[in-house]
N, C-alpha and C positions, 0 to 999 in steps of 0.2 A: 715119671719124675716128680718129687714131693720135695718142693722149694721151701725151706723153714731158715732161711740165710738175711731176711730183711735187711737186718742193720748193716750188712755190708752194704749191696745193694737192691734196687728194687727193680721189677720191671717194667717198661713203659705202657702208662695209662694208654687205651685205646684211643680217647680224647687229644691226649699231648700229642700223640705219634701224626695224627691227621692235621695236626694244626703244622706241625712242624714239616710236613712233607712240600708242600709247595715252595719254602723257605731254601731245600735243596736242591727243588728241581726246576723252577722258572724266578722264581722271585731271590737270585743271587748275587746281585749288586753288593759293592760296599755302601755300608748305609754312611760311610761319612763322602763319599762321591755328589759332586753338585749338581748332577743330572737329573732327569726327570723317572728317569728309569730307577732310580735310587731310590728314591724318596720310601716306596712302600719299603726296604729296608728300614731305612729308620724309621718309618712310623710304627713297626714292627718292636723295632728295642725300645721306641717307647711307651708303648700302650705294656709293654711286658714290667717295663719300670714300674710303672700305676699300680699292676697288679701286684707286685710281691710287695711294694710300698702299704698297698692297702690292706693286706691280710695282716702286714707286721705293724700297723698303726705307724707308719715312717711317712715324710713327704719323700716324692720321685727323686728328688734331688742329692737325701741321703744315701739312696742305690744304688753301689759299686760292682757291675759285673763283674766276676771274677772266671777262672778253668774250675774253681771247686772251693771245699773250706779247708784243704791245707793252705792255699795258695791265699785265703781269707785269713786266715789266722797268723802265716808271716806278715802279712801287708799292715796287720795291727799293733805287731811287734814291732816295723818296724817303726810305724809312723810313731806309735810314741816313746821310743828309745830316742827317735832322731826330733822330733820336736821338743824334748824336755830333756839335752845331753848333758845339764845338770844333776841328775837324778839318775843313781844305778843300782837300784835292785827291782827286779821285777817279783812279783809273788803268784805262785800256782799250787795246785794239788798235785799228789802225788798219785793219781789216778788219770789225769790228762791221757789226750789224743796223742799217739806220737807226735803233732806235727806240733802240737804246747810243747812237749818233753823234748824235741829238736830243737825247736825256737830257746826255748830255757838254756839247755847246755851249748850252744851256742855262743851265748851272751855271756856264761858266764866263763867260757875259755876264752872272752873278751875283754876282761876282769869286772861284768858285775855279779851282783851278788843274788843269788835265788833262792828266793826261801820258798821252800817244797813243804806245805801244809800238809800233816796225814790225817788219815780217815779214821773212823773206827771201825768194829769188827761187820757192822752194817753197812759201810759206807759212804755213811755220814763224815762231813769236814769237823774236824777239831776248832769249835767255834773260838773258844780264847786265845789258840794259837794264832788260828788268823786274827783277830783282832791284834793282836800285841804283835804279828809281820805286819802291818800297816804303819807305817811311818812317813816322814818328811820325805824321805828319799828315793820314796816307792814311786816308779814311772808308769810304770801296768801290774795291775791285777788279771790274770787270765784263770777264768772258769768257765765249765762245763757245764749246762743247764741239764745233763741226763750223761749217763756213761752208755758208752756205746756196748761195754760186754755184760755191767750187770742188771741195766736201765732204771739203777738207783738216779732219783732226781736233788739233784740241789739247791734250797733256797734263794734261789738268783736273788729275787726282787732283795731282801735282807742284807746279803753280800752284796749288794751293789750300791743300796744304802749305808752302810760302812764305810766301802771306799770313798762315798761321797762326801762323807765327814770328814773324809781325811783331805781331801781335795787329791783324789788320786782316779786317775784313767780306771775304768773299767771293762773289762773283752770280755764277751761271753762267748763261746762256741756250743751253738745252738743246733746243729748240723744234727742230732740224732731225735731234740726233741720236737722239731716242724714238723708237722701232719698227723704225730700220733698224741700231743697234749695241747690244749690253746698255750698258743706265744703268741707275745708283742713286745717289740722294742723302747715303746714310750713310757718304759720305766725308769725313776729316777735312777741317775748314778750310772746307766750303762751309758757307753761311749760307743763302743762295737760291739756288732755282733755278725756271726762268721754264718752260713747256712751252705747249701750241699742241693743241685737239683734231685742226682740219684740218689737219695733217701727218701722219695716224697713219690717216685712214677715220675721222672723225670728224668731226661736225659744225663748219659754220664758229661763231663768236663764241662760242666758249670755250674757257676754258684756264684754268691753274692756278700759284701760285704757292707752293712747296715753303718754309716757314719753318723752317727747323729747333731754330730756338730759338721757341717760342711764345709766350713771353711780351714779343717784338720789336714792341708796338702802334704805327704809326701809319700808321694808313688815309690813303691816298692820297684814297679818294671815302668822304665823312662824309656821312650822314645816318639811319643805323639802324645796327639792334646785329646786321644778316648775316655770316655767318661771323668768328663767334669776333670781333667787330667792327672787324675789319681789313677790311673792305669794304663798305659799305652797298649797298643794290638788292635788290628781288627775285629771288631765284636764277631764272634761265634752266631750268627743272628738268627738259625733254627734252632740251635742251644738255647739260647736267651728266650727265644719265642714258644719254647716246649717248657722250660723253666716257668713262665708268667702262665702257661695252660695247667699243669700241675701243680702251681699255689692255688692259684683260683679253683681247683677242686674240693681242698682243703676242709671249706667249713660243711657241706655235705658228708665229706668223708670220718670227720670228728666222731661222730654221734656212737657210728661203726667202730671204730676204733676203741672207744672208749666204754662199749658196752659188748657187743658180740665177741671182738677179737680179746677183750678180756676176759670175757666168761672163757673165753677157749681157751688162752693161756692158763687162767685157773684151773679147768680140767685136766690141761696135759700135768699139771704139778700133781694135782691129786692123785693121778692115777700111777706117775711113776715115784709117788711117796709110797704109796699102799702096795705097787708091786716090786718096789725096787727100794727097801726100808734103808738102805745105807746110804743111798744119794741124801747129798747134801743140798737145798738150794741156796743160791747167794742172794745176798741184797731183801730177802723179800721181807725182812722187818721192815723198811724202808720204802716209802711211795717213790712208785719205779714206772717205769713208761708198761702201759699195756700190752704191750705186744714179745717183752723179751723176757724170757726164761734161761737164766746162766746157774748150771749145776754142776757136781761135780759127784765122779762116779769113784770111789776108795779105790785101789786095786789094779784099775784096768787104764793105761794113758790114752790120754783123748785122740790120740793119735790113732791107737787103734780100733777105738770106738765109733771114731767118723768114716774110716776106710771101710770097716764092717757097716755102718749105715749107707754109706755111698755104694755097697752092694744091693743092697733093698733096695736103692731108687731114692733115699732121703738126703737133701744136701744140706748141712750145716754145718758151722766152725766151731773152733776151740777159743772162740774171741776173737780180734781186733782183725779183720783181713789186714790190715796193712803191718801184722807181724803174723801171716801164716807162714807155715813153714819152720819155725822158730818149738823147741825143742828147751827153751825153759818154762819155768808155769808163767802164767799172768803175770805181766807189773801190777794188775790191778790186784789180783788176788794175794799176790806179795803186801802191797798196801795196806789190803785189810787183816793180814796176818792170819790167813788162811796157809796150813800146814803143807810143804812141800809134796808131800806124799798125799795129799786128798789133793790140791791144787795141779798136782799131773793128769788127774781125768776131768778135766772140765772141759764141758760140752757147752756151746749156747744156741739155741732156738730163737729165732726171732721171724714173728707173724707178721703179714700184712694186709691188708683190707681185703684180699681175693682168697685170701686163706683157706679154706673149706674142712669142716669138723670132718670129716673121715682121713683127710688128712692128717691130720694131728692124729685121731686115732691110728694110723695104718704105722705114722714114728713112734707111738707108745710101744706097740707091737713090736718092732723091730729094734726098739732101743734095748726092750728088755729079752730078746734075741741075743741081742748083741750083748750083752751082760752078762748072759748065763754061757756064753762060753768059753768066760775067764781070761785072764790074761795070757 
């Protein structure tokens, strides 16, 4: 089996899995219990605090556990729709995460107003557009610091300095671009930022959400005073404690990332430009995360392209898992006004640090297998 699926998810570091094993099997106290037996729970969530605190330049106190970065990305919705219910429009790209593009329509069957910034044919944001959607009345700005399908990136630091002029909230959903480009929070103008353990070697159903102003109170899920009371629930506390093991890998893992798994992502482009002349790839005028390749193949739907690789042994999607299954092309590639009939075979590839070049090799092989025998 040849896993080229990353940006869905990833699988757990050898490192995290061993940190986190005694957290299920003797050390399962609630860490908010006033016993003595407790305690290593919560010293657990908070030595995990420290750590993602200190990869993303945040203090511990900014660190809002969360199940993930949907559930990160409503909690910023909601806090600043309901702290500033003077103000209704929100603004995003038209490339967003479903859980942006949920939260957006949402709001706006609520009657505010969303202005949906478009890209261009790169995937680049239409800078004067946004500029001229920032207004008085803007509550949140929500962007994406890397697209999850075409690992086109977007100039956070600038967009957030914008909103800041405007005195307008800014959310970043950083969930694709942790562990494979340096981030940090302590830039001007962000407010939030959303992250995801399983994109990094870390457990599925947790994730974090970055407050940088702490005293920004209003919990999305009420019913206890858990973290800093911006969240109620039982902390997940081997989740939490695999999450702070797989940040803390992070800056070893950079270097990999950003030099090996991109000379291999470069190769696989190369080779199935030269053997496969009509694939298109996306995004790549565009500084994109190292690790994703999103193309599209004329002719043949992705659908049947993936099924025929998932014969060979090779697993990968047609973009976003959390619209697999779905049988129109990309929103994202709609966005960028990629042609419905080249936008039906699109395939995405995404590397991660255990990657291995014969792997890549053995999907060029089999992609272009899978090509040649038509639709």
């Amino acid at each position: 089996m040849i896993y080229l699926d990353n940006n869905a998810t990833t699988q757990v570091a050898p490192e995290v899995l061993n940190e986190m094993l005694p957290f299920w099997r003797d050390h399962f106290a609630n860490p908010s219990s006033p016993y003595t037996f407790a305690r290593r729970s919560a010293l657990a969530v908070a030595r995990a605090r420290e750590q993602v605190a200190e990869e993303l330049g945040a203090e511990p106190a900014q660190v809002t556990f969360t199940s993930g970065g949907s559930e990160s990305i409503n909690s910023a919705f909601y806090a600043a729709t309901h702290l500033q219910p003077e103000r209704k429009q929100v603004v995003i790209s038209t490339v967003e995460h479903a859980a942006t593009l949920a939260c957006a329509d949402r709001l706006e069957q609520a009657g505010y107003r969303v202005v949906r910034v478009p890209v261009d044919s790169t995937g680049q944001l239409d800078r004067d557009l946004y500029n001229q959607a920032l207004t008085a009345d803007t509550a949140l700005v929500s962007l994406m610091a890397a697209n999850n399908e075409t690992g086109v990136r977007f100039p956070i630091e600038e967009l957030a300095a914008a909103a800041e002029d405007k005195g307008i909230l800014f959310h970043c959903d950083a969930t694709q671009m942790l562990g494979k480009e340096s981030f940090r929070v302590d830039v001007p103008g962000i407010s939030w930022v959303s992250i995801s353990a399983h994109k990094l070697h870390g457990p599925k159903g947790v994730g974090a959400s970055i407050v940088r102003q702490p005293d920004m109170k209003a919990a999305l899920i009420v019913g206890g005073d858990q973290e800093h009371s911006r969240r109620a629930g039982t902390e997940n506390v081997a989740g939490i404690v695999g999450f702070g093991a797989a940040i803390s890998l992070i800056p070893a893992a950079l270097p990999v990332m950003n030099e090996q798994i991109r000379n291999l992502r470069d190769y696989f482009e190369r080779e199935i430009q030269e053997k496969l002349p009509a694939a298109r790839i996306i995004g790549m005028e565009s500084p994109r995360l190292p690790n994703t390749s999103f193309f599209c193949i004329p002719g043949i739907p992705s659908e049947i392209l993936i099924a025929r690789l998932d014969m060979a042994g090779v697993c990968c999607s047609a973009g976003s898992a959390c619209a697999s299954g779905a049988t129109e092309p990309s929103h994202v590639l709609r966005a960028m006004k990629i042609p419905d009939e080249i936008a039906i075979g699109a395939v995405r590839i995404s590397l991660s640090r255990y990657t291995k070049d014969a792997e890549v090799q053995s999907c060029v092989a089999a992609l272009v297998a899978a090509t040649n025998q038509g639709a």
